[in-house]
LUMTI-317855 format. One record per atom (N, C-alpha, C): residue number from 1; x, y, z; atom name; residue in one letter. Coordinates in Angstrom, 3 decimals, padded with zeros to 6 digits. Each point is the difference from the previous one (the first is absolute). Example, Ala and Ser with C-alpha at 12.3 -4.5 7.8 and 13.67 -1.06 7.14 Angstrom:
BEGIN
num; east; north; up; atome; residu
1; 013.190; -005.690; 007.800; N; a
1; -000.890; 001.190; 000.000; CA; a
1; 000.900; 001.200; 000.000; C; a
2; -000.350; 001.050; -000.720; N; s
2; 000.820; 001.190; 000.060; CA; s
2; -000.770; 001.090; 000.730; C; s
END
This chain:
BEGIN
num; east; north; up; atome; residu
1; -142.448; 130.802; -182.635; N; x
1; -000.689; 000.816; 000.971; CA; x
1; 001.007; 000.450; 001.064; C; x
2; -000.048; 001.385; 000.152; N; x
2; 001.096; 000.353; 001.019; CA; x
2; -000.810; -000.100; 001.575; C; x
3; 000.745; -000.693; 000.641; N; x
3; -000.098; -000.179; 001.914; CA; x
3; -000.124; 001.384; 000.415; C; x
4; -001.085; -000.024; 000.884; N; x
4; 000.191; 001.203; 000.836; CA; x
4; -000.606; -000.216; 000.927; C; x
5; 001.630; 000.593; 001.070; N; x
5; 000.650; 000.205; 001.439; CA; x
5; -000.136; 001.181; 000.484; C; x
6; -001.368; -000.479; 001.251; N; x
6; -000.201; 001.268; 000.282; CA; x
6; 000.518; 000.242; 001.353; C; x
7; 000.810; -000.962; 000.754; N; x
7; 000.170; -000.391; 001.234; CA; x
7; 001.316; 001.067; 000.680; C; x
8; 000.594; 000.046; -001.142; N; x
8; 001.574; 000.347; 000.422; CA; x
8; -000.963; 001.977; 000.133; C; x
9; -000.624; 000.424; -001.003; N; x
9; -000.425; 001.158; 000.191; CA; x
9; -000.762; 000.176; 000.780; C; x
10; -000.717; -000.604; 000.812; N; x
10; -000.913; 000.021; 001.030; CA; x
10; 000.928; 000.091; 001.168; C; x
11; 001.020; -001.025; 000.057; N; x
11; 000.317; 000.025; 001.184; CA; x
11; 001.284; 001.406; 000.165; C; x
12; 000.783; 000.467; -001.126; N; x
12; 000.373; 001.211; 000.181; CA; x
12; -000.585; 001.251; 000.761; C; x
13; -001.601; -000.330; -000.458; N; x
13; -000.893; 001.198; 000.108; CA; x
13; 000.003; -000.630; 001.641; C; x
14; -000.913; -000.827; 000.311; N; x
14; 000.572; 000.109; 001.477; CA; x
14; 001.063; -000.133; 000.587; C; x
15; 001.807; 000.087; -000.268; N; x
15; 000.536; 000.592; 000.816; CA; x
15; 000.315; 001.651; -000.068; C; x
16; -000.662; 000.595; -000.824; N; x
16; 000.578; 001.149; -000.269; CA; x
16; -001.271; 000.563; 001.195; C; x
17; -001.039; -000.619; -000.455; N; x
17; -001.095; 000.249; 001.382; CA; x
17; 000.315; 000.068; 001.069; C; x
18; 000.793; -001.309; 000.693; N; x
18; 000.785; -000.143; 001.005; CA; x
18; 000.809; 000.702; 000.930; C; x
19; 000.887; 000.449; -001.241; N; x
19; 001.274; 001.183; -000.167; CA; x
19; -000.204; 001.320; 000.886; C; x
20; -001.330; 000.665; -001.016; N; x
20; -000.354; 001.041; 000.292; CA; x
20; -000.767; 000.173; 001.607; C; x
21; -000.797; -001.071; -000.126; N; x
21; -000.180; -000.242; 001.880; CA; x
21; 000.446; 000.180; 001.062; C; x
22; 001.386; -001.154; -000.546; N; x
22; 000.947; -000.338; 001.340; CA; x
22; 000.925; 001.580; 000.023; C; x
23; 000.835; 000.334; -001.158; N; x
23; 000.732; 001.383; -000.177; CA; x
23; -000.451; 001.175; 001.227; C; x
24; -001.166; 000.628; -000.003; N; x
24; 000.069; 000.476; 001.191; CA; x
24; -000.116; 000.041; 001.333; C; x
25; 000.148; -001.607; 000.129; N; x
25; -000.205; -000.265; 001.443; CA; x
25; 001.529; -000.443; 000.338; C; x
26; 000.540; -000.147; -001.555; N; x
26; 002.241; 000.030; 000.879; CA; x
26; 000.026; 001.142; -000.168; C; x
27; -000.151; 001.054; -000.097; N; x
27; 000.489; 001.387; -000.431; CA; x
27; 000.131; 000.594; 001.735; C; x
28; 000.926; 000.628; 000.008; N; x
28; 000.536; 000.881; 001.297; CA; x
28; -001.779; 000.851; 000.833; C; x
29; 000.064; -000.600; 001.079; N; x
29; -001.379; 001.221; 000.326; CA; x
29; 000.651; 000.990; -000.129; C; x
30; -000.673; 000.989; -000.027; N; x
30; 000.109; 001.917; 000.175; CA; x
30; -000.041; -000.020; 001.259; C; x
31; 001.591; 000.323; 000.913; N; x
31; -000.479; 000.681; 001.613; CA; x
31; -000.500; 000.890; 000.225; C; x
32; 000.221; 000.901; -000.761; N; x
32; -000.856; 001.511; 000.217; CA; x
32; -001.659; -000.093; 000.030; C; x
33; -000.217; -000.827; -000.661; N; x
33; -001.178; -000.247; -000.545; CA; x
33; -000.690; -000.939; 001.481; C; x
34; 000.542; -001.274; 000.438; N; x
34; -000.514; -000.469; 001.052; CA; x
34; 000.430; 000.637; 001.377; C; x
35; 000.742; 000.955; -000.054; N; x
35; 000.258; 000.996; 001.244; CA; x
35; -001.396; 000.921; 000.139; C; x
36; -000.348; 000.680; -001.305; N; x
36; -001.438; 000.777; 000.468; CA; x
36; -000.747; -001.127; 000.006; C; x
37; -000.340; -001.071; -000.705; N; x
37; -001.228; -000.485; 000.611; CA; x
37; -000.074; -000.567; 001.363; C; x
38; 001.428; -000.142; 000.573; N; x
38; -000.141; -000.355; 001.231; CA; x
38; -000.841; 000.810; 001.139; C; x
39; 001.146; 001.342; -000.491; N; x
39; -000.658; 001.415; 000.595; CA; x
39; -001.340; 000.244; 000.036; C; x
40; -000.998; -000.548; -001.114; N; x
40; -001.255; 000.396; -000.295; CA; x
40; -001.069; -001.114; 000.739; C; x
41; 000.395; -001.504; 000.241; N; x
41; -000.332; -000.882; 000.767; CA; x
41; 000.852; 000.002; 001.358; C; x
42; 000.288; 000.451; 000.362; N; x
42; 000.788; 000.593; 001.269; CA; x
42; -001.098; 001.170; 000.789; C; x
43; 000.019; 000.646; -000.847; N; x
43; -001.618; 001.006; 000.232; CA; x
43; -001.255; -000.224; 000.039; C; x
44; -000.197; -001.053; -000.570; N; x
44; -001.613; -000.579; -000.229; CA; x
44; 000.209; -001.297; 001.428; C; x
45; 001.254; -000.225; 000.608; N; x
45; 000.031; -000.872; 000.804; CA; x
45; -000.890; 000.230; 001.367; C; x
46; 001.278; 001.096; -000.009; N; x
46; 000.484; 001.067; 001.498; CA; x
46; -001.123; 000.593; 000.391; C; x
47; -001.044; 000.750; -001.305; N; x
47; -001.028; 000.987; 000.326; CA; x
47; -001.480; -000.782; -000.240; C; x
48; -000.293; -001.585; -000.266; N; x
48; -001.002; -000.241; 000.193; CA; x
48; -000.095; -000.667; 001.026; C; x
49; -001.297; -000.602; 000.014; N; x
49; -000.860; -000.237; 001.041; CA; x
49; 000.904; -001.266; 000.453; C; x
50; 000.371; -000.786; 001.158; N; x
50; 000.607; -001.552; 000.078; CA; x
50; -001.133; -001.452; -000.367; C; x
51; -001.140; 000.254; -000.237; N; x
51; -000.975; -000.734; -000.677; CA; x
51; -000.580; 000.185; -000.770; C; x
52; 000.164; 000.685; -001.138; N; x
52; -000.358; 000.608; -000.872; CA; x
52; 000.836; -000.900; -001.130; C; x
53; -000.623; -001.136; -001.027; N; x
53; 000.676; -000.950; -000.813; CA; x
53; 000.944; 001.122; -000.723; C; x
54; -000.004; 001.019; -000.589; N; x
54; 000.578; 000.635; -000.885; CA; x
54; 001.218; 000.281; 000.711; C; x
55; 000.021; 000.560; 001.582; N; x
55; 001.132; 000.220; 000.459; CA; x
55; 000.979; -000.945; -000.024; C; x
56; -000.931; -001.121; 000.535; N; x
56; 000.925; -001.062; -000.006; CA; x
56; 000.672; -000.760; -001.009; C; x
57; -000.845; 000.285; -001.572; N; x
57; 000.572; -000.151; -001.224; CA; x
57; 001.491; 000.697; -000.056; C; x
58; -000.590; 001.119; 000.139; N; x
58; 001.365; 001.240; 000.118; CA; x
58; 001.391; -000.573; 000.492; C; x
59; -000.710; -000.947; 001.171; N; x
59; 001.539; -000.070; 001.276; CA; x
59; 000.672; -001.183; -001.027; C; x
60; -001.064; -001.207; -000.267; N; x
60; 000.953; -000.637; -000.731; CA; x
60; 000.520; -000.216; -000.971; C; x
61; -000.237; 001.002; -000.904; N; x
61; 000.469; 000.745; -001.293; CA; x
61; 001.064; 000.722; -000.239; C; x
62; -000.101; 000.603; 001.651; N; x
62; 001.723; 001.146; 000.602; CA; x
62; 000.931; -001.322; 000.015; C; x
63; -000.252; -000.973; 000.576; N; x
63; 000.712; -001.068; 000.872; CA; x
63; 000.558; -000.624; -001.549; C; x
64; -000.840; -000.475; -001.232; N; x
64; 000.219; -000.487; -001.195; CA; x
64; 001.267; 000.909; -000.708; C; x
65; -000.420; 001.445; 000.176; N; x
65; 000.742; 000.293; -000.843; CA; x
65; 001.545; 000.513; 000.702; C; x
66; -000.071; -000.049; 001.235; N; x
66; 001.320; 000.232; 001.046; CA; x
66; 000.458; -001.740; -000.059; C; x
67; -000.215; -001.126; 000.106; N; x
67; 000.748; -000.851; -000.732; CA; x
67; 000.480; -000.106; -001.145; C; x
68; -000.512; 001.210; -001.297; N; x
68; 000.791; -000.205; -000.917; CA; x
68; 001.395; 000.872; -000.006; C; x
69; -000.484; 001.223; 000.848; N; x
69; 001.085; 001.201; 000.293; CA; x
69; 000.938; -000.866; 000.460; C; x
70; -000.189; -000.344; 000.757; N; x
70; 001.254; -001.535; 000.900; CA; x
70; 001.362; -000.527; -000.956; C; x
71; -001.224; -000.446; -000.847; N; x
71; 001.026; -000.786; -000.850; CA; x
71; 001.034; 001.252; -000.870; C; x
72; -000.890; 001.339; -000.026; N; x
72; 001.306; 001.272; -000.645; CA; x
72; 000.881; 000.358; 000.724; C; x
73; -000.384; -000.712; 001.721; N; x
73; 001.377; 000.449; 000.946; CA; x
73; -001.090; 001.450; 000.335; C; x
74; -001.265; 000.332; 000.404; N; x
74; -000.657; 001.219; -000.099; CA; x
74; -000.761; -000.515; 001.350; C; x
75; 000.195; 000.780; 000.640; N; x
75; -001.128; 000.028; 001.276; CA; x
75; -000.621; 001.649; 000.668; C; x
76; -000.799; -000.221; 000.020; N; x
76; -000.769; 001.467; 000.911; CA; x
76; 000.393; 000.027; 001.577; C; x
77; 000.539; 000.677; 000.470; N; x
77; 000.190; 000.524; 001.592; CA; x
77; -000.276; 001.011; 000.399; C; x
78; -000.802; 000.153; 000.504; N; x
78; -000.231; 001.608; 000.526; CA; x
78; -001.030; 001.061; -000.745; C; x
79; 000.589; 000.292; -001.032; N; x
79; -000.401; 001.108; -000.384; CA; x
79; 000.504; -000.202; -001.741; C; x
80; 001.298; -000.936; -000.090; N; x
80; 000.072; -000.318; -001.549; CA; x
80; 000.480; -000.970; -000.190; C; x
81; 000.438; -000.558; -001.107; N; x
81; 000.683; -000.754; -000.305; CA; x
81; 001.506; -000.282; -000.103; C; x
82; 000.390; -000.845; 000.091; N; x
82; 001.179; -000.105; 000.401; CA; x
82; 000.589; -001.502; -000.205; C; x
83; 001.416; -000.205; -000.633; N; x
83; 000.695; -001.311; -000.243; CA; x
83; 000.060; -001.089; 000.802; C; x
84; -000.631; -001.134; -000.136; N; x
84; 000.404; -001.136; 001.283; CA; x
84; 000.401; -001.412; -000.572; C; x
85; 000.181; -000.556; 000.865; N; x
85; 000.408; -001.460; -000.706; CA; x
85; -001.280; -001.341; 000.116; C; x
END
């Protein structure tokens, strides 16, 4: 009677599960990409209400995604963006 091992194929299947998970969360963000959404929660900040939950979603969503700009060396001043440390 031949043994059958189903363990070693199971557990392949979950790291390839794994794999595919973790893969785009090391992958480089897109700055371009979190520069407009900053821009777009930057706008939903600025122009709603200051008690209004959504605005305030907005503010700390700008704030979320300007800590990730950070880490590209990317900050907003003024009017655009611009290199910082």
């Amino acid at each position: 009677m031949k043994k059958v091992t189903t363990m070693p194929k199971v557990l392949a299947a979950a790291t390839a599960l794994l794999l595919f998970t973790v893969a785009p969360a090391l992958a480089k963000p897109n700055k371009a990409a979190l520069e407009k959404t900053y821009l777009d929660l930057n706008e939903q900040c600025r122009g709603g209400s200051g008690d209004d939950p959504d605005t305030i979603k907005a503010c700390d969503q700008r704030e979320a995604v300007a800590a990730q700009l950070k880490q590209l060396h990317t900050c907003f001043a003024g009017d655009r963006f611009k290199r910082c440390n």
